[in-house]
C-alpha positions in Angstrom: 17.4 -13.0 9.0 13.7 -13.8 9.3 12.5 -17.0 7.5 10.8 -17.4 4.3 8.2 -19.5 3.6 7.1 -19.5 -0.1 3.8 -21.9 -0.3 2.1 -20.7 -3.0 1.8 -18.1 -5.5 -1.0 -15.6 -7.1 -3.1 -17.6 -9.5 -2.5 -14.4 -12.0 1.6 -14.2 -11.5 3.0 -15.8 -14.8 4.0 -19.6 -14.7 7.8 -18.7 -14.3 7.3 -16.4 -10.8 7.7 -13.2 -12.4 4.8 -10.8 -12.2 4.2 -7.6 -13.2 3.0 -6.1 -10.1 3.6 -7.3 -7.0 0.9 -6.4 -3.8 2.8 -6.6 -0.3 0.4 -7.1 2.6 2.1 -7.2 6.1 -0.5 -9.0 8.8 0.2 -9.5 12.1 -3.0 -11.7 13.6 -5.6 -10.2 10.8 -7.8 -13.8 10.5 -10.5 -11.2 10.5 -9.7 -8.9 8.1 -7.3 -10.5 5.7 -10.2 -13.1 3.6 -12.2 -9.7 2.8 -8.1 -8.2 1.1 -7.7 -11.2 -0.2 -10.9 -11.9 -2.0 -10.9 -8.3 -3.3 -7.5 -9.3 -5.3 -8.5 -12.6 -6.8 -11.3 -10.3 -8.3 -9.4 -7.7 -10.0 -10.3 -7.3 -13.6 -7.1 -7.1 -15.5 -4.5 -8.7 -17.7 -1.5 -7.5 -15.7 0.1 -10.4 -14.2 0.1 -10.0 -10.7 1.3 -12.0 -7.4 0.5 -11.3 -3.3 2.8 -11.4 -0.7 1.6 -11.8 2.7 4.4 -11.0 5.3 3.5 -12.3 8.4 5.0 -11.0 11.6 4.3 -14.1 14.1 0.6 -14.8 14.0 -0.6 -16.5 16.1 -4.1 -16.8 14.7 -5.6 -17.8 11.2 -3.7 -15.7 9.1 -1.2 -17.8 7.8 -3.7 -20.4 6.9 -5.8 -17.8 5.0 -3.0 -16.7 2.9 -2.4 -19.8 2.2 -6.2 -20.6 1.0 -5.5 -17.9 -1.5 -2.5 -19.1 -3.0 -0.6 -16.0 -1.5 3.3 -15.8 -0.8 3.4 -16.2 2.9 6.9 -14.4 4.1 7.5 -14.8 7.8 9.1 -11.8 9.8 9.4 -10.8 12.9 7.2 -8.3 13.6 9.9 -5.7 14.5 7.5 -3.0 12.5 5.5 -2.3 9.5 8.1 -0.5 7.3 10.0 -3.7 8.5 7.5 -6.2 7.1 6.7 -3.5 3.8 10.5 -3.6 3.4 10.7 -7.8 3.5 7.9 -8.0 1.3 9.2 -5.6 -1.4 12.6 -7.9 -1.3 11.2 -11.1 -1.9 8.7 -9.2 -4.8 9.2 -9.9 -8.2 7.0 -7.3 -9.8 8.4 -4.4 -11.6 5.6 -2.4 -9.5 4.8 -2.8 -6.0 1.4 -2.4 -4.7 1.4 -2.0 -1.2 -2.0 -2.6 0.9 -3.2 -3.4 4.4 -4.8 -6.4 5.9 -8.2 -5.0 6.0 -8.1 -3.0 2.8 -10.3 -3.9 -0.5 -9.4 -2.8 -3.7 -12.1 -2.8 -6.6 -12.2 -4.8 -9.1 -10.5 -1.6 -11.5 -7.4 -1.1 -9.1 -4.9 -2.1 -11.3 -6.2 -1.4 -15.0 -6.9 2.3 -13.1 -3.5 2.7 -11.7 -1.2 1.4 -14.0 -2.4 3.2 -16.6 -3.0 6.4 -14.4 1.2 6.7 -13.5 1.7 5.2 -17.1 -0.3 8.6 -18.6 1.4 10.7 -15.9 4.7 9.6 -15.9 5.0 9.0 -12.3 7.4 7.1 -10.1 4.3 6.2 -7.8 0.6 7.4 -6.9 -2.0 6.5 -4.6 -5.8 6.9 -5.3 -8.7 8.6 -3.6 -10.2 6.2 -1.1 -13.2 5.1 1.1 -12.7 4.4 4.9 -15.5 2.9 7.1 -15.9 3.4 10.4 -17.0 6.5 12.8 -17.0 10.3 12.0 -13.3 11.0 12.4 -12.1 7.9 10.1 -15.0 9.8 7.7 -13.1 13.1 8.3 -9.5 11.1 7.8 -10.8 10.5 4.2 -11.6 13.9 3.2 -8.5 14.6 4.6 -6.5 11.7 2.3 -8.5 12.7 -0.6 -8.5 16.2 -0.5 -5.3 17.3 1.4 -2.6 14.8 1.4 -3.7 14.3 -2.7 -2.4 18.4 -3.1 0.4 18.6 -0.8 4.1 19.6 -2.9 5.5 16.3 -1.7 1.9 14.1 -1.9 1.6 11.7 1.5 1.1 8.2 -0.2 -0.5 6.1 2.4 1.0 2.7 3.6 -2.5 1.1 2.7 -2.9 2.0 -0.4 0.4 3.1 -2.5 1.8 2.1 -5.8 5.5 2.3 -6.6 8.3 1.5 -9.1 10.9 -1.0 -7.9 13.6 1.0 -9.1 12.2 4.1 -7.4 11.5 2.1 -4.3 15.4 0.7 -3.6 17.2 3.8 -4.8 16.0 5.7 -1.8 16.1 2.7 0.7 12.5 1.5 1.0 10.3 2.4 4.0 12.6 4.2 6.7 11.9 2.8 10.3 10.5 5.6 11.9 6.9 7.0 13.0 5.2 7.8 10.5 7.0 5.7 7.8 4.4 6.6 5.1 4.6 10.0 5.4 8.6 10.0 5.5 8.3 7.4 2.9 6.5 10.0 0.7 8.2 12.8 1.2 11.5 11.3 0.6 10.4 9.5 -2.6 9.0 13.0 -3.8 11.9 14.8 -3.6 13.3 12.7 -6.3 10.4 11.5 -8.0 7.1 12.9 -9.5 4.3 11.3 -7.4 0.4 11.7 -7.4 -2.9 10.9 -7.0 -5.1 9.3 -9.4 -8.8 10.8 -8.3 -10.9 7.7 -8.3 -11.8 5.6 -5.4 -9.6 2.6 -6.1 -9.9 0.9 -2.1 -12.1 0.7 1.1 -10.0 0.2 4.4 -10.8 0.0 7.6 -10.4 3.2 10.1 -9.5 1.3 13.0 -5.8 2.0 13.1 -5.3 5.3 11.3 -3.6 7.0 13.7 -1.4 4.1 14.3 0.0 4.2 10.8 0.9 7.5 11.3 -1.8 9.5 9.0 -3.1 11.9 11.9 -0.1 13.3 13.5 1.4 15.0 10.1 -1.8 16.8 8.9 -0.9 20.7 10.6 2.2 20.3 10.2 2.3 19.6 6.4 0.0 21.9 6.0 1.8 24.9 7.1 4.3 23.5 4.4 2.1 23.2 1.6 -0.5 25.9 2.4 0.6 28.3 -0.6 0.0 24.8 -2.9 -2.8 24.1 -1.0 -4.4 28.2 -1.8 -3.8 27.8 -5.0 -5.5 24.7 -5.9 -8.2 25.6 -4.0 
């Protein structure tokens, strides 16, 4: 079982540990990226309590040490994978949503006010929002692509770096399977079940250097063929 290493917690969580939405960051040597995540949470605008568990898989860098300097929950794991470190994260959570993020994504200052009340008004089991990515052309074209396309598939693809969920949706179908492409099978699995969506405002900025390593590229024609009557009609 992986250690857990509870230093500190959100300065927003409530004074007994319980908060009412819970962001889950894994980070595996992201001192360069995970001050700019950080700082974007201790600016959010909202009365929600929240709280921000970083789940480290073996750093061997800054990272720790910047969670730290943000009062974050720093949960050690091994770095076996990312649905791994999302799944830890979620388990150790005490929020009765889970906001799941990267380690070099920003959300504005809205995110949570936005959100909440977005799956609140739409009685949804979980949602992402339209994004920005920075980077080259193709992380450019990944975003029309998020925005546009994932956002009207039947079975929406929620990505890992930006996707808001219930708890009790969450553990009744198991979490984030350990597979390629976790998000999308994630998604799909959690849609089957539960209504899902995106809320249509740009709620984060995250980096485009590791898109296709969380899976977001290989599943675009193949969905598609899937969706395309869904997709026709909404266009």
């Amino acid at each position: 079982m992986p250690g857990d290493d509870r230093e500190g917690h959100a300065d927003a969580a409530t004074d007994a540990g319980t908060a009412d939405i819970s962001f889950v960051i894994p980070a595996q040597n992201e001192a360069d990226y995970l001050r700019g995540t950080l700082s974007s949470l201790a600016a959010l605008d909202t009365d929600y309590a929240y709280e921000v568990l970083v789940v480290d898989g073996g750093s061997t860098d800054g990272t720790r040490a910047i969670a730290r300097e943000y009062d974050a929950t720093v949960v050690r794991e091994g770095g076996e994978s990312i649905a791994a470190a999302r799944n830890l994260g979620a388990d150790r959570a005490t929020g009765e949503w889970l906001a799941f993020i990267d380690a070099d994504t920003r959300v504005r200052a809205n995110y949570l006010t936005e959100l909440r009340g977005f799956v609140e008004a739409e009685q949804l089991a979980a949602a992402s929002s339209y994004c920005r990515i920075t980077g080259p052309r193709r992380a450019k074209l990944m975003e029309a692509t998020i925005n546009h396309i994932f956002s009207r598939l039947a079975f929406p693809i929620l990505p890992g770096f930006n996707c808001f969920v219930h708890r009790r949706a969450f553990d009744e179908i198991g979490g984030f399977p350990d597979v390629a492409n976790e998000d999308t099978a994630f998604s799909r699995r959690l849609a089957r079940r539960y209504p899902t969506a995106y809320c249509p405002t740009v709620l984060v900025e995250s980096s485009g250097r590791r898109i296709a390593e969380h899976g977001l590229t290989g599943t675009l024609w193949h969905y598609l063929r899937l969706d395309v009557d869904r997709l026709r009609a909404n266009y």
